[in-house]
C-alpha positions as CSV (number, residue, x, y, z in Angstrom):
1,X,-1.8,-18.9,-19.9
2,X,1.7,-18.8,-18.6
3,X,3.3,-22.3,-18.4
4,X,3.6,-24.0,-14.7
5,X,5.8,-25.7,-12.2
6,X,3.7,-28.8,-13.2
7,X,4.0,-29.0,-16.5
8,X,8.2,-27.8,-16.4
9,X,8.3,-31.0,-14.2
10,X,6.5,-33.1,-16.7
11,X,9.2,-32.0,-19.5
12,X,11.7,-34.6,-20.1
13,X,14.5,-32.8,-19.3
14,X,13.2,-32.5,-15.7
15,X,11.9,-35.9,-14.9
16,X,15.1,-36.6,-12.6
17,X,13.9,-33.8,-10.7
18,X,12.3,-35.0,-7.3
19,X,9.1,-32.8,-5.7
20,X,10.7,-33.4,-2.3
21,X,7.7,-30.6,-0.3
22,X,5.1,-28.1,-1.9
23,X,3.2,-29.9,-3.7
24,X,0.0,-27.7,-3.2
25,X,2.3,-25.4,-4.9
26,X,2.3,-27.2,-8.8
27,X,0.0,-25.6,-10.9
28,X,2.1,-21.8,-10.1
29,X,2.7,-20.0,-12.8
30,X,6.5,-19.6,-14.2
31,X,7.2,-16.1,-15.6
32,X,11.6,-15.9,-15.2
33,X,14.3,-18.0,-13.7
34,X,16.7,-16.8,-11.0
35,X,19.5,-18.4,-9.7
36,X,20.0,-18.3,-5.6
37,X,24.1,-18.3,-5.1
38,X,25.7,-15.8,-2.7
39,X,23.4,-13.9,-1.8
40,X,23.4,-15.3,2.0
41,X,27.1,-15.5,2.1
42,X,27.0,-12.0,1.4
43,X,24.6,-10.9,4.4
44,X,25.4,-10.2,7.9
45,X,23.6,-11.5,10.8
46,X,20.7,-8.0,11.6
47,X,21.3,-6.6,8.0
48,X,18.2,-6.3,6.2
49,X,17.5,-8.1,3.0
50,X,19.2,-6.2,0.3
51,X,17.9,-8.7,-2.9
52,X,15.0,-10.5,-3.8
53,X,13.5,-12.6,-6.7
54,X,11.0,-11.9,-9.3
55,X,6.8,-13.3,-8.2
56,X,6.3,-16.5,-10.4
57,X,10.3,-17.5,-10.6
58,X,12.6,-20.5,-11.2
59,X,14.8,-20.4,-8.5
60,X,18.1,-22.7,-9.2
61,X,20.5,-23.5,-6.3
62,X,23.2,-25.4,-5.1
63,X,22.9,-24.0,-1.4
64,X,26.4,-23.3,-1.7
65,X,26.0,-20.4,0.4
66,X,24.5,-22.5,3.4
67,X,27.1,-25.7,3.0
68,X,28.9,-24.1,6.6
69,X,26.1,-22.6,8.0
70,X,22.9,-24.8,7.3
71,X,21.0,-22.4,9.8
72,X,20.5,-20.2,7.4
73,X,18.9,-22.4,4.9
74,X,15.2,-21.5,6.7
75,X,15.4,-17.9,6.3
76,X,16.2,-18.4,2.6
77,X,13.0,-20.3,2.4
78,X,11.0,-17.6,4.7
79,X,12.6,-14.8,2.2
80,X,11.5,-16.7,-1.1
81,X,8.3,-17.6,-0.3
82,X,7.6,-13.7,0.9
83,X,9.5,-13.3,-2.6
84,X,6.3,-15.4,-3.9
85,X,8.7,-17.4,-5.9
86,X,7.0,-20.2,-7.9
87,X,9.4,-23.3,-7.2
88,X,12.7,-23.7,-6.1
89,X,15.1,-26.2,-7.6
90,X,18.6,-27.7,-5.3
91,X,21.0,-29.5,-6.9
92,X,22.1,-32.0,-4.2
93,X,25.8,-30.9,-4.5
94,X,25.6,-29.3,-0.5
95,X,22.7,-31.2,0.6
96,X,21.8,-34.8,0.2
97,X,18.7,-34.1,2.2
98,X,17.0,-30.5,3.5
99,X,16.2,-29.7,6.8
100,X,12.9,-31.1,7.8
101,X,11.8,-27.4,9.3
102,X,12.8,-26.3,5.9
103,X,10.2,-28.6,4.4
104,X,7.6,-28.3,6.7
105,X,7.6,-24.6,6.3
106,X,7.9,-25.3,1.9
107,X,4.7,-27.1,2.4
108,X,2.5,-25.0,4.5
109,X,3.3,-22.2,2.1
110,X,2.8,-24.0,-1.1
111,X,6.4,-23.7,-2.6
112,X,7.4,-26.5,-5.0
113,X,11.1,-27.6,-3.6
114,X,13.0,-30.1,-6.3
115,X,16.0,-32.0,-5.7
116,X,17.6,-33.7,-8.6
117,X,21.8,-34.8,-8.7
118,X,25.2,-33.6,-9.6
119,X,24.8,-35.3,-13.0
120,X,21.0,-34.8,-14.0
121,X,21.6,-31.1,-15.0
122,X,23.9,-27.6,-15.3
123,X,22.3,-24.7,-14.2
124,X,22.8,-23.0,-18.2
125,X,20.8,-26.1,-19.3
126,X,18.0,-25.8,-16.8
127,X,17.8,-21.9,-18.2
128,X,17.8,-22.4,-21.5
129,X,15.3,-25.0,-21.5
130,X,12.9,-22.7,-19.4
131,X,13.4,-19.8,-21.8
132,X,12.5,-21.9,-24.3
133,X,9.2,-22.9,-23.0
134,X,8.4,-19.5,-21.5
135,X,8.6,-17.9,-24.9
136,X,7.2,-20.5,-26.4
137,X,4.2,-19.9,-24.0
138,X,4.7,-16.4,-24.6
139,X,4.3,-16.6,-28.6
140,X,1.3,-18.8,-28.3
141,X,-0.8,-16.8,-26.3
142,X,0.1,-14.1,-28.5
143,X,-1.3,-15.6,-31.5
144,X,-4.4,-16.5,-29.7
145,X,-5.0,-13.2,-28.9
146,X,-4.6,-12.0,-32.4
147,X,-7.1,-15.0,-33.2
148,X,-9.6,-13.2,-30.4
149,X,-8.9,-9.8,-32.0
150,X,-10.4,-11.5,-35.5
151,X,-13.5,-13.4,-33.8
152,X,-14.6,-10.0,-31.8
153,X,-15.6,-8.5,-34.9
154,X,-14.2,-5.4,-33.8
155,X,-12.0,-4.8,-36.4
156,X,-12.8,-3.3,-40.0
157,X,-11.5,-4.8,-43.2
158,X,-7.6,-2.9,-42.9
159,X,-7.2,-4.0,-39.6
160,X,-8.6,-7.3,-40.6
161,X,-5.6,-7.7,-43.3
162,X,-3.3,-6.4,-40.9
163,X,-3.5,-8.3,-38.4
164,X,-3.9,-11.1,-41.3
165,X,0.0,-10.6,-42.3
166,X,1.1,-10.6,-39.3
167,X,-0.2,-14.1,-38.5
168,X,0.5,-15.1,-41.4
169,X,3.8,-13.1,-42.2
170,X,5.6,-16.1,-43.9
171,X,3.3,-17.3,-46.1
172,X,2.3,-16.0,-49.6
173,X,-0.8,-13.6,-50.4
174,X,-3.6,-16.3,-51.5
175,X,-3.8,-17.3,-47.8
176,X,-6.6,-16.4,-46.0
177,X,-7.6,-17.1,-42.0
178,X,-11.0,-18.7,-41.5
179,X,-12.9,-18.9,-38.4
180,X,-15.9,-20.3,-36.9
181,X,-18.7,-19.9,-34.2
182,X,-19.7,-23.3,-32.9
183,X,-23.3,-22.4,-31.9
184,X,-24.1,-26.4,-30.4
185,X,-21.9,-29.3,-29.0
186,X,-24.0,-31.4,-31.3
């Protein structure tokens, strides 16, 4: 189970953040983080798109690459929804307040757009933190699936010990993983 837009936002180093359209959007899934910067101020009017995010990304931005051309901010949003980026996060250093096309469009598509201030976070600190909880994620459902490996029964006595030390790699040899089938609620 990968961690979501939902719970990121219910992490303390997010609750500045303001869901400002998507909300239908909340419970995607976070894989990566991306950062949107130039990559608008680098395309030319009938030019095709020549980047694209990751399905199931952070996406950090300042808009910087809209603050003289605000037009542009609704293609951004058309491209990173067809991107099937999970949320999309603006530091209101361009933008006090989107577009309301922008969010209209945000919300009929699901995408999670957060505004939080100048002050409430860096971009390095927003990355980190995800990292952090993505791996974290990551390294959980890892050991659960080790822990499924031992309930199948599908594994003989060597495999049994293997996987045994590598659950338990830092601890010393008289430790032993028990588990149990609960047959009735009651």
């Amino acid at each position: 189970m990968s961690i979501t837009v939902r719970e990121v936002w219910e992490l303390k180093e997010f609750h500045s953040f303001q869901l400002v359209a998507g909300e239908s959007g909340l419970d995607k899934r976070i894989d990566s983080i991306g950062i949107l910067d130039y990559e608008y101020a680098m395309k030319s009017g009938e030019d095709s798109k020549k980047w694209f995010f990751r399905k199931h990304d952070f996406v950090i931005s300042s808009l910087l690459f809209a603050k003289d051309n605000p037009g542009i901010l609704m293609s951004a949003i058309i491209d990173l929804c067809n991107d099937q980026v999970s949320t999309l996060a603006v530091k209101n250093v361009c933008f006090q307040e989107l577009p309301k096309n922008v969010l209209e469009y945000a919300d009929e598509h699901g995408l999670p757009i957060f505004v939080f201030g100048r002050d409430d976070a860096y971009f390095e600190d927003i990355i980190v933190c995800l990292k952090g909880k993505i791996a974290e994620r990551n390294d959980l459902e890892l050991q659960e699936h080790r822990i499924s490996m031992f309930m199948s029964g599908e594994l003989d006595i060597k495999g049994q010990r293997e996987l045994n030390r590598e659950i338990l790699s830092n601890r010393v040899d008289p430790y032993r993983i028990l588990y149990c089938f609960i047959k009735a609620e009651n």
